[in-house]
C-alpha positions in Angstrom: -0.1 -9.0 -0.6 -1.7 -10.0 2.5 -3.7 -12.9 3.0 -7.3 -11.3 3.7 -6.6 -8.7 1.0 -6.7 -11.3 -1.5 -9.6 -13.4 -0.3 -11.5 -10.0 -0.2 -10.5 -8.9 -3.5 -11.5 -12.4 -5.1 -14.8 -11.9 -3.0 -15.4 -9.1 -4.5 -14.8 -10.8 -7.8 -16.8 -13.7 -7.2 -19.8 -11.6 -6.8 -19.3 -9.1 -9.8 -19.1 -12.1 -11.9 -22.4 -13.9 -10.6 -23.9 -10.5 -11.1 -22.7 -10.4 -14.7 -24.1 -13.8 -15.0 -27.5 -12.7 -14.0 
């Protein structure tokens, strides 16, 4: 897996999860 591929898929993550949180 490349490098930016994973940040961007944890992005992506991060933000579902603080929108769950909401």
């Amino acid at each position: 897996m490349n490098y930016r591929a994973t940040t961007q898929f944890l992005q992506l993550r991060i933000k579902r999860t603080k929108e769950n949180n909401k």
